[in-house]
C-alpha positions, 0 to 999 in steps of 0.5 A, spaced: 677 183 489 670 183 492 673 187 498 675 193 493 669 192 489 665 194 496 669 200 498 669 203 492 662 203 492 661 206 499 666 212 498 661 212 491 656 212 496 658 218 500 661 222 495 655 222 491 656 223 483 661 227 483 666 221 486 662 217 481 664 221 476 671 221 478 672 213 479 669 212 471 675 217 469 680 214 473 678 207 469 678 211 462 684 214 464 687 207 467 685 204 460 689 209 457 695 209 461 695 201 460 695 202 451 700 206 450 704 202 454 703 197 450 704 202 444 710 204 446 713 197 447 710 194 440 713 201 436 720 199 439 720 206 444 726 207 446 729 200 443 734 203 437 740 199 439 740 196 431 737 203 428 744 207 431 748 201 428 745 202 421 747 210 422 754 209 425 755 205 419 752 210 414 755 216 417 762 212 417 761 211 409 759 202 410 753 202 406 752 195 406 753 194 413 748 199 413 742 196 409 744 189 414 743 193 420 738 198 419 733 190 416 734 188 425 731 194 426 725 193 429 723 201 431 718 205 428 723 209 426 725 203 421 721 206 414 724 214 416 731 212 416 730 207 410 728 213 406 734 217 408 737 212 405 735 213 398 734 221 400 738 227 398 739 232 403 733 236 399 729 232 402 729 233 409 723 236 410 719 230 408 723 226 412 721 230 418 714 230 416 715 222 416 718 222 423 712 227 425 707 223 423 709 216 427 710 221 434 703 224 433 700 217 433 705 215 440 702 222 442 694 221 440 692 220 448 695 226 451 691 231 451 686 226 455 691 225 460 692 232 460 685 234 461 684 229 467 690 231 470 688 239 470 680 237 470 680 232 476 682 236 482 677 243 480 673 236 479 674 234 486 673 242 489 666 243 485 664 237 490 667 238 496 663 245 495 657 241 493 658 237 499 659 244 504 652 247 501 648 240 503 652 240 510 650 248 513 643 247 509 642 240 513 645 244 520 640 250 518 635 245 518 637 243 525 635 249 528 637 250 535 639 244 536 645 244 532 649 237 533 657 239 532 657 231 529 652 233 523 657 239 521 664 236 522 661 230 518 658 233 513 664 237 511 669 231 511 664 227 506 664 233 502 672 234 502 671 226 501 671 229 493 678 233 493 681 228 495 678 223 489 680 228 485 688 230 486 688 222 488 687 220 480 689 227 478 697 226 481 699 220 478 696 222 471 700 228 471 706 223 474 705 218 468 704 224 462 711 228 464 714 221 463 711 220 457 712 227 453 720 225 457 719 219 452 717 222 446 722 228 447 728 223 446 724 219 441 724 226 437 731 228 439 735 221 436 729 221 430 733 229 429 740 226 429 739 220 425 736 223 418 741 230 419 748 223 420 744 220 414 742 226 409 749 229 411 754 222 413 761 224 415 765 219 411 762 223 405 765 230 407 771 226 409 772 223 401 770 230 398 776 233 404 781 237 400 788 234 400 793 237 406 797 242 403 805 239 403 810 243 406 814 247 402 821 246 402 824 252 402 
C-alpha cells in the first residue's frame, strides 16, 4: 500500500495540479462507481425472478398466487406492481410516474459519471499544453545551449497529463454504459409488468366470445 501511495505522489509531482486534480476525480468517481453497485444490489436490480412470477400468475387469471409471489419479492419494483394490483387501467400513467420515480433515484449519479467521462480527457490535454509551455519556455531559457534531454523530458512529462486523463476517463465511460444498459432493461421489464398487470390475458380470455358452432346445412 505504501508502494502505491509513493507512485501515486511521484506522478503527482511530475504532473503537477493538473494530474492532482485528476487523481482526487478518480477517487470521487471510484466512490461513486462502489455506492451504486451496492444500490443496485440492495434494490434488487436485475433480481425479479418472484416479481415476473407474480405477473405470470396475474396475466394467467390466479390472483392468489399472485399476492403469494409478488410478498417474496424483494425488487424495488415490488410496491409499483403492488399498486397495479388494485389499479385499473386508467391508471397507468401514475403507475408509470411511480416506477420513474424508483429509476431516477438508481440513475442519481450518472451525470457525475458522465461529466468525468467527457471532462477528464480535455482535462488531461489542458496539462499536457500547460506542460509543453513550461518545456519551450525552459528551452528558450537555455539559449544557445539547448539540451536535447531538456526538451524530450519535458514534453513527456507533460503528456504525463493526457494519459492521467483518457486512464480515469475510459473506464468511467466503460462502467457508465453498463449502468444506462442496466437501468435500460430495468425500465423495459418495469413496461411489460404493469402493461400484463393492467391488461392480464386471462381477463381478455373470460370475456372471449363464444365460437360460433358450425352450421349444419
Amino acid at each position: 500500500m505504501s508502494q502505491i501511495l509513493e507512485q501515486l505522489r511521484q506522478t503527482a509531482d511530475l504532473g503537477g495540479p493538473v494530474v492532482m486534480i485528476l487523481l482526487v476525480v478518480s477517487v470521487i468517481t471510484l466512490a461513486t462507481i462502489l455506492y451504486k453497485l451496492w444500490q443496485f444490489s440492495v434494490a434488487g436490480v436485475g433480481r425479479h425472478r418472484a416479481l415476473k412470477e407474480a405477473v405470470a400468475a396475474w396475466d394467467e387469471g390466479d390472483r392468489s398466487a399472485a399476492a403469494r409471489a409478488l410478498t417474496k419479492s424483494k425488487s424495488y419494483l415490488a410496491p409499483v406492481i403492488a399498486m397495479a394490483f388494485v389499479a385499473g387501467p386508467e391508471d397507468a400513467k401514475r403507475l408509470a410516474a411511480e416506477a420513474e420515480a424508483r429509476f431516477a433515484r438508481l440513475e442519481g449519479g450518472f451525470r457525475l459519471l458522465d461529466s468525468v467521462a467527457q471532462l477528464a480527457p480535455l482535462l488531461g490535454l489542458f496539462g499536457t499544453v500547460l506542460g509543453m509551455i513550461d518545456a519551450f519556455q525552459s528551452l528558450q531559457d537555455a539559449g544557445a545551449q539547448v539540451d536535447p534531454s531538456l526538451l524530450a523530458g519535458g514534453i513527456w512529462v507533460a503528456l504525463l497529463t493526457t494519459a492521467v486523463g483518457l486512464a480515469v476517463a475510459m473506464p468511467t465511460a466503460m462502467v457508465l454504459s453498463w449502468f444506462e444498459g442496466r437501468m435500460d432493461a430495468e425500465r423495459v421489464t418495469a413496461e411489460r409488468a404493469i402493461a400484463s398487470v393492467l391488461h392480464p390475458q386471462g381477463r381478455r380470455d373470460a370475456y372471449a366470445p363464444p365460437a360460433a358452432e358450425p352450421s349444419h346445412a
